[in-house]
C-alpha positions as CSV (number, residue, x, y, z in Angstrom):
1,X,0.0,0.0,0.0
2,X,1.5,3.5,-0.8
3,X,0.2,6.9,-0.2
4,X,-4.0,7.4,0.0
5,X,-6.0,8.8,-3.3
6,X,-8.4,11.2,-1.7
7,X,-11.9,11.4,-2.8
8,X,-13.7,9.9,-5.7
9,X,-11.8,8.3,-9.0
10,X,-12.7,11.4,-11.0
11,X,-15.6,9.0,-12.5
12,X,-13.2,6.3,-13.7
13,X,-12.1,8.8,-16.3
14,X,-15.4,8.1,-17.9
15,X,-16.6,4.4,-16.8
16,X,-13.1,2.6,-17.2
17,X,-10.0,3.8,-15.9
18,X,-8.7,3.7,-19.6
19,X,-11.5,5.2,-21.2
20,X,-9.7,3.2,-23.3
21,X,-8.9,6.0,-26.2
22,X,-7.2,8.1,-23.7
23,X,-4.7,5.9,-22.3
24,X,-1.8,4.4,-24.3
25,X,-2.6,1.0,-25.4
26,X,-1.1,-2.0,-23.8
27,X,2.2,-3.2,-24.7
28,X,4.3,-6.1,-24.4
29,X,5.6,-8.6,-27.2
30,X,4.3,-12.6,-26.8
31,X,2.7,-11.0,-23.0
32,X,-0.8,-9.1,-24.4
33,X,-3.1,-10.1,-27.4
34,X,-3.7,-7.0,-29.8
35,X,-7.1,-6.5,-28.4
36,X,-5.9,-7.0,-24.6
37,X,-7.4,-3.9,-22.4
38,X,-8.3,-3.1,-19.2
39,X,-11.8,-4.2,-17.5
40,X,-13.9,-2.4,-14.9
41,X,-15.0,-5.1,-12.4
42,X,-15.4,-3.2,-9.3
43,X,-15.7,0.4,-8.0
44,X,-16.3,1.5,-4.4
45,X,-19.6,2.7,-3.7
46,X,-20.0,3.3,0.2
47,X,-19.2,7.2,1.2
48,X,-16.3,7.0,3.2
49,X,-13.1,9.9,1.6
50,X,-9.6,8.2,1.0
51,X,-8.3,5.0,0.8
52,X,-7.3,3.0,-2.4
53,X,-8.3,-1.2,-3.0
54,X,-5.0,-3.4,-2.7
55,X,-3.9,-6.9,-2.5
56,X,-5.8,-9.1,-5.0
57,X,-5.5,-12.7,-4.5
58,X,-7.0,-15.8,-5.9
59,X,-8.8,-18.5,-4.2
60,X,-8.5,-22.0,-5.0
61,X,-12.2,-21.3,-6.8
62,X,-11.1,-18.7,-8.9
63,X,-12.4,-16.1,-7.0
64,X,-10.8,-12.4,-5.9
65,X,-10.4,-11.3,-2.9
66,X,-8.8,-8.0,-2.1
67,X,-8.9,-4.9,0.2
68,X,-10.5,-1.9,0.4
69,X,-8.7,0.2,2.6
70,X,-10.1,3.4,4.8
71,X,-8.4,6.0,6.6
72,X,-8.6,6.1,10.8
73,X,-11.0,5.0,12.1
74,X,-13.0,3.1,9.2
75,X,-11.0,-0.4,9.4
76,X,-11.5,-1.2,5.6
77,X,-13.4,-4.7,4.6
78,X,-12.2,-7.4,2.6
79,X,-14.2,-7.9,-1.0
80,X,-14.5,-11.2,-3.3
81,X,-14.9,-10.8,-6.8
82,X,-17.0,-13.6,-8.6
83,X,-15.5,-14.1,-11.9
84,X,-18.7,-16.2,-12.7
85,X,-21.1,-13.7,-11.8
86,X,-19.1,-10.5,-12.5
87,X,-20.4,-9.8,-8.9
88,X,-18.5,-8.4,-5.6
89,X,-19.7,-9.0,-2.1
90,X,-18.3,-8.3,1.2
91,X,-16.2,-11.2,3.0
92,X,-15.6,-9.4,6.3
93,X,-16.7,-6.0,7.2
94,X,-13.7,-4.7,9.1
95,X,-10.8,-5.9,7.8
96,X,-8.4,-4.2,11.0
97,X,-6.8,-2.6,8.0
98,X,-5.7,-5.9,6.1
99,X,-3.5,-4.8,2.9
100,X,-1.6,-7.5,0.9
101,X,-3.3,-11.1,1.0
102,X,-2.6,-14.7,-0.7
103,X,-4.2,-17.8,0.1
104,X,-2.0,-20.8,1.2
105,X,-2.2,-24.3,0.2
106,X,-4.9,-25.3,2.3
107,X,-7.2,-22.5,1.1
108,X,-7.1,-20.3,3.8
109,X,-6.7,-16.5,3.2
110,X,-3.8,-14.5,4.7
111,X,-3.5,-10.9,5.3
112,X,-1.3,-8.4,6.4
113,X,-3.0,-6.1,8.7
114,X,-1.3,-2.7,9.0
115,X,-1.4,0.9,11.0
116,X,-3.6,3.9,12.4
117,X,-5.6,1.6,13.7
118,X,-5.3,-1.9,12.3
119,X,-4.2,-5.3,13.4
120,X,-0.3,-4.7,13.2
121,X,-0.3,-8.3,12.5
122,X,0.0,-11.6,9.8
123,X,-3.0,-13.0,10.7
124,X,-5.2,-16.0,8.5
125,X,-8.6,-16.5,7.6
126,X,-10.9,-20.0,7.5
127,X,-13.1,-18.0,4.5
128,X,-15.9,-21.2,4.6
129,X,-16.5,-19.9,8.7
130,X,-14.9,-16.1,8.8
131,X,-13.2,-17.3,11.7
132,X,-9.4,-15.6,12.1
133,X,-6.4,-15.9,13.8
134,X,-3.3,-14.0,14.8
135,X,-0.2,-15.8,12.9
136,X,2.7,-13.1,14.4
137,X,2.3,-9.7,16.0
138,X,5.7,-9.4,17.4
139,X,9.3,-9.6,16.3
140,X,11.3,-10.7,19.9
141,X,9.0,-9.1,21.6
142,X,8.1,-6.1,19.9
143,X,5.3,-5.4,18.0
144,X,5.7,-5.0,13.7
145,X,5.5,-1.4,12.6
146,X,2.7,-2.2,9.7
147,X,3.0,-5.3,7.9
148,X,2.0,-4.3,4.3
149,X,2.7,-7.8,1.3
150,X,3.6,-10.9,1.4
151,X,4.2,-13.8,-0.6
152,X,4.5,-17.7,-0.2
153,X,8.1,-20.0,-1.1
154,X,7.4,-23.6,-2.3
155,X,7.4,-24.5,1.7
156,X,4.6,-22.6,2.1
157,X,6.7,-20.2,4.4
158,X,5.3,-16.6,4.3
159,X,7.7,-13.7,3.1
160,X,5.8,-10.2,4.4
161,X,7.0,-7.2,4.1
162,X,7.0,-4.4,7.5
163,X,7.4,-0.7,6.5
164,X,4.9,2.3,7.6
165,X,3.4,4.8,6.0
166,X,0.0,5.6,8.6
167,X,-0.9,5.9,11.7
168,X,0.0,7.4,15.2
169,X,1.0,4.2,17.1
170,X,4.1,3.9,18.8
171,X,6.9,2.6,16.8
172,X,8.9,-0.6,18.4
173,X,11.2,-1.9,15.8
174,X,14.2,-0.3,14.7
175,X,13.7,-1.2,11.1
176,X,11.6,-1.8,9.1
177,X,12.2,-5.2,7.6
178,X,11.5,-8.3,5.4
179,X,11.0,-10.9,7.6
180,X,9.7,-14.8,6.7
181,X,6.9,-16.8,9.0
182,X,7.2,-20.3,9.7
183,X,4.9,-22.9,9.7
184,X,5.9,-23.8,13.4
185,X,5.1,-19.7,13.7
186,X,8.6,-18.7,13.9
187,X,9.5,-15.2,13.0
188,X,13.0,-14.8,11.3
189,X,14.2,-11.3,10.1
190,X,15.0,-11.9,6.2
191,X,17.0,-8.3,5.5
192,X,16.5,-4.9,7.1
193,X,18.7,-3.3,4.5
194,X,15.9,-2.0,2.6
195,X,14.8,1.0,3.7
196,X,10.9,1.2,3.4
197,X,9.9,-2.4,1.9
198,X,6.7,-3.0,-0.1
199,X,5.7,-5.5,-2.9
200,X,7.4,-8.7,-2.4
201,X,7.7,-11.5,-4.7
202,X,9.5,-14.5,-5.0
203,X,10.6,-15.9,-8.8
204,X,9.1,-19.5,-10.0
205,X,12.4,-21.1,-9.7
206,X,12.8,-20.2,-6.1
207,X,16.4,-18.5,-6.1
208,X,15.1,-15.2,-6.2
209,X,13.4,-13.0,-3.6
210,X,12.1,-9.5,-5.3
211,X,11.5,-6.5,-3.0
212,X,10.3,-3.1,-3.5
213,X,11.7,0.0,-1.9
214,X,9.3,2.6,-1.8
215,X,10.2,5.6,0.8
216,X,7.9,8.2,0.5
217,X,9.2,9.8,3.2
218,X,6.2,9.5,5.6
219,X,6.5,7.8,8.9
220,X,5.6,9.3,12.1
221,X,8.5,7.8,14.0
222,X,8.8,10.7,16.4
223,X,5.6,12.5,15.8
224,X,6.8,16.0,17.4
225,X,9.7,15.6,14.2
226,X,9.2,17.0,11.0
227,X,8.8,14.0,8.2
228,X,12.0,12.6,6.5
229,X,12.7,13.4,3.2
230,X,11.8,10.9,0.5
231,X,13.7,8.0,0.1
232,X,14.5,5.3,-2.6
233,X,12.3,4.4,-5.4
234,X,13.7,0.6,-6.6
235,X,13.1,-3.0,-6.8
236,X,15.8,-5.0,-5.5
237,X,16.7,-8.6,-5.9
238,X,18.6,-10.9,-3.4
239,X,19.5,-14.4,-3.9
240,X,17.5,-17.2,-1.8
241,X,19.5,-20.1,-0.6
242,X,18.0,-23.8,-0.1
243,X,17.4,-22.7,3.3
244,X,15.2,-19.9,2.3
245,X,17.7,-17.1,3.3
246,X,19.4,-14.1,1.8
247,X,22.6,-14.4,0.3
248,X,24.7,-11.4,0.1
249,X,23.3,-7.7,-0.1
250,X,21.3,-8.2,-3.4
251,X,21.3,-6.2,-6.8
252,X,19.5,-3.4,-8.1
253,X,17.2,-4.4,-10.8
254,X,15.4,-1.4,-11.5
255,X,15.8,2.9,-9.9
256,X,13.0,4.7,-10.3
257,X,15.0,8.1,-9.7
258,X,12.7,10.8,-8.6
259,X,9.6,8.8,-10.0
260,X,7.6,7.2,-7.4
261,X,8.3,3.5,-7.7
262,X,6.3,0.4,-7.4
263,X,3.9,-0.5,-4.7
264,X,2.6,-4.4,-4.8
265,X,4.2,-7.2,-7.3
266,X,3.9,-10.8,-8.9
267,X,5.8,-12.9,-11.3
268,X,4.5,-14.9,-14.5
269,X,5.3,-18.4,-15.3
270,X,8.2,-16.9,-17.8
271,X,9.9,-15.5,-14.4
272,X,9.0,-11.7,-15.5
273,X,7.7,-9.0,-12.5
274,X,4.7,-7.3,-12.7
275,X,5.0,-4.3,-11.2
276,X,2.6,-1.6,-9.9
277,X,3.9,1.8,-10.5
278,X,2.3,4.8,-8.6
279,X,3.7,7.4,-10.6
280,X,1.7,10.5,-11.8
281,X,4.1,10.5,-14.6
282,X,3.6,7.1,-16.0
283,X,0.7,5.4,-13.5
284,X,0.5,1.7,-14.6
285,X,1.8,-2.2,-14.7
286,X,5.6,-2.3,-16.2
287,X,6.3,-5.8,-16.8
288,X,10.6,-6.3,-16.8
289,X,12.1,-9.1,-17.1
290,X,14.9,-11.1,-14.1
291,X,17.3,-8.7,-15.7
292,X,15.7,-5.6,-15.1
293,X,15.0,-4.9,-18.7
294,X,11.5,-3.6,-19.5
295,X,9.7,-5.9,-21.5
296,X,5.9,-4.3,-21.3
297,X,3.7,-2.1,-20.4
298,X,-0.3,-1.4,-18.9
299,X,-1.2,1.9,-18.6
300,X,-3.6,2.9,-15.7
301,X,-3.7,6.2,-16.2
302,X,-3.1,9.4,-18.2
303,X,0.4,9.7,-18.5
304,X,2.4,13.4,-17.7
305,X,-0.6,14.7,-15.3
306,X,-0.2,18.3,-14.1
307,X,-1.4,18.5,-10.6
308,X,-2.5,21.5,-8.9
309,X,-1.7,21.9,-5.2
310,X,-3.9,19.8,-3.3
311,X,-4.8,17.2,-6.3
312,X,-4.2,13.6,-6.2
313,X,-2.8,11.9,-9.1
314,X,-5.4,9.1,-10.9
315,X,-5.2,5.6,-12.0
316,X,-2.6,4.6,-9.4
317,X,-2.4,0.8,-9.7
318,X,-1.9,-0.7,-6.0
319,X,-1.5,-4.6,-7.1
320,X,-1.4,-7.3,-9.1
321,X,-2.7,-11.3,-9.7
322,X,-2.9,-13.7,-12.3
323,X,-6.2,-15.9,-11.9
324,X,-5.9,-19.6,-12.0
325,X,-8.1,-22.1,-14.4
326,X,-10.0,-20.4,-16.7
327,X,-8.5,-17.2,-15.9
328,X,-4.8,-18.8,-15.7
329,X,-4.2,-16.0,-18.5
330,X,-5.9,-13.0,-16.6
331,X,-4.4,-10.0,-14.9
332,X,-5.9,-8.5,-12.1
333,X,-5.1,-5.1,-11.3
334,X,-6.2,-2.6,-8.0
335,X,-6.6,1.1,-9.1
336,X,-7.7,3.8,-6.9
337,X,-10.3,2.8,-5.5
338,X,-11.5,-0.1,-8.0
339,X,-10.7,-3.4,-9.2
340,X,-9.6,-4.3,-12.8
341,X,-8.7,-7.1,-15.4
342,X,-6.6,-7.8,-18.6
343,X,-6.4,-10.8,-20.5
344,X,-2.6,-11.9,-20.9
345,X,-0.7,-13.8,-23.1
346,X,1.1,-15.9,-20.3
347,X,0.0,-17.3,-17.5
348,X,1.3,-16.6,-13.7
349,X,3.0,-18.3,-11.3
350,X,1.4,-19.7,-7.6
351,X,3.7,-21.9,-5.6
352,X,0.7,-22.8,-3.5
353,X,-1.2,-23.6,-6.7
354,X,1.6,-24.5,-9.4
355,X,3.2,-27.3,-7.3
C-alpha cells in the first residue's frame, strides 16, 4: 500500500480507468493479445473519503479477494470478486486494516493487517466460517511497525514485508524489515537493509526474492519531528538459498530516480515481474524481465498529469494477480479505489497452486 488517493476516482475517467482511447494502449511482445485492455470489475460505492483497493488474491475457486482500505477510524473490509457472476460481495466488514493477502495451500486466506488503527499483525482466515487468527504480531517481543505484502516460497513459508506509511501508534522496531513466518510460527528477520519495503515476490524457480523499496518519506517515527525526506524508489533482488535465506546484499534491478516507484508485485510463469507503479508520470503495470530490462507495459492512467496543489494523481495501480483455471491467463489489477482485469498472453505463477 503507498500513499492514499483522496476522494472519488474522477468518474473512472469516464466508466473505465482507460476510457480506453485516452490511455496508451497495452504493450508487451508474446505477454498481451492486440485487443488485450483493461476491464472495470469493481468500484467502491460506500461514502467513506480516502483509501485505495489493494492486494488481489486468488482463491482456489477462482475467485478475488482484495482490500478496500479506509483511513482512521473506518477499518477497511475485505471484498471477493466472482468471476462467474461479475459480482462483488463483502467477506468481512472490518478488515483491521488488512493490505496485501494470498491464500495458502490449504485454502485459507492470509493478510497483512497494518497501522492507524489496524491489526499490526499476519493474521489467516478460514473463508468457509470467517473465523481468524493471529499468525505473528511481534518480532522478539516487539510489535511490527505495519506489515504491508507478502508472498508464499514452495514451503509454504510466508515472506511479508514491515514498513509504515500511517498511523500514530508507537513505533517498536528499529527497522523496518523483510521478515519470513514459519509454519511452526517462527519469525526470522529476512534483511533490514531496505529501507521502506513494499511489494514482495519470490521468482518460479525459487532462487530469487524481489523486494520493492518505496520511501515516500512519511513515517511518524517521532511525531513531534518533521517528516523525513523521500527515500528510494527501486526493486531490488537478493539471492534465496536452499534454506530460504538471503545471500549477500542483493542487486538493483530497477531505480526509479525521482519517480515514485512500485507499490505491490507478482511474477509470471516466464519469471518476469509485474509491477505496480504509482507514478503520476507514467501510472501503470511495467512488466521487466529477471534482468531488469522492460519488457511491457499497462497503462492505468493518463500519463504526464499536471497537478494542482492539493490534487491527487489518478489511475494509481496498488497490485497485481494472475487468476488460475480459466482465468490462468488473466491479470488482475487494483486502481484507486477499483478493481480491474486484462487478458494476458502468459500465465502466472502460484507456488501454493503451481506445485
Amino acid at each position: 500500500m503507498r500513499s492514499f488517493v483522496t476522494g472519488v476516482f474522477v468518474l473512472l475517467l469516464a466508466s473505465t480507468v482507460c476510457a480506453q482511447d485516452a490511455l496508451p494502449k497495452p504493450a508487451g511482445k508474446g505477454l498481451l493479445g492486440k485487443n488485450s485492455q483493461l476491464e472495470l470489475l469493481f468500484t467502491r460505492v460506500r461514502d467513506i473519503e480516502g483509501g485505495l483497493t489493494e492486494g488481489p488474491a486468488v482463491a482456489p475457486d477462482g475467485s478475488i479477494y482484495f482490500s478496500d482500505i479506509a483511513l482512521a477510524g473506518d477499518k477497511g473490509m475485505i471484498m471477493r470478486f466472482d468471476p462467474a457472476t461479475k459480482k462483488t460481495t463483502v467477506f468481512q466488514k472490518d478488515s483491521k486494516k488488512s493490505n496485501g493477502l494470498i491464500f495458502d495451500r490449504q485454502g485459507r486466506l492470509l493478510a497483512c493487517e497494518g497501522s492507524d488503527l489496524g491489526g499490526r499483525c499476519v493474521a489467516r482466515y478460514d473463508v468457509k466460517t470467517g473465523k481468524r487468527e493471529v499468525l505473528a504480531d511481534k518480532y522478539q517481543g516487539k510489535s511490527f511497525n505495519a506489515p504491508n505484502d507478502l508472498c508464499l516460497d514452495a514451503k509454504g513459508r510466508i515472506y511479508f514485508t514491515d514498513p509504515r506509511y500511517l498511523g500514530d501508534e508507537p513505533r517498536e522496531l528499529k527497522f523496518r524489515s523483510v521478515y519470513r513466518l514459519d509454519a511452526e510460527g517462527t519469525v526470522i528477520e529476512i534483511t533490514p537493509t531496505v529501507t521502506k519495503p513494499n511489494g514482495i515476490a519470490i521468482s518460479p524457480d525459487g532462487k530469487t526474492l524481489y523486494v520493492a523499496d518505496h520511501d515516500n518519506g512519511t513515517d511518524k517515527i517521532d511525531p513531534d519531528a518533521p517528516p523525513p525526506e523521500e527515500g528510494d524508489m527501486k526493486i531490488h533482488a537478493f539471492t534465496l538459498g536452499d534454506d530460504g535465506k538471503v545471500s549477500g546484499k542483493g542487486r538493483v534491478l530497477v531505480d526509479f530516480g525521482e519517480e515514485k516507484g512500485c507499490d505491490g508485485m507478482t511474477v509470471d510463469e516466464k519469471g518476469n515481474i509485474y509491477l505496480t507503479v504509482r507514478s503520476s508520470t507514467r501510472p501503470g503495470v511495467r512488466i521487466i524481465n529477471p534482468a531488469g530490462k522492460q519488457v511491457g507495459e499497462i497503462p492505468t492512467g493518463p500519463p504526464g498529469q499536471k497537478l494542482a496543489a492539493g490534487d491527487s494523481p489518478i489511475g494509481l495501480p496498488s497490485n497485481v494477480e494472475f487468476g488460475i483455471g480459466k482465468e490462468k491467463k488473466v491479470l488482475y489489477v487494483t486502481v484507486d479505489t477499483s478493481l480491474y482485469r486484462i487478458r494476458m498472453r502468459v500465465k502466472g505463477h502460484h507456488f501454493q497452486y503451481d506445485n
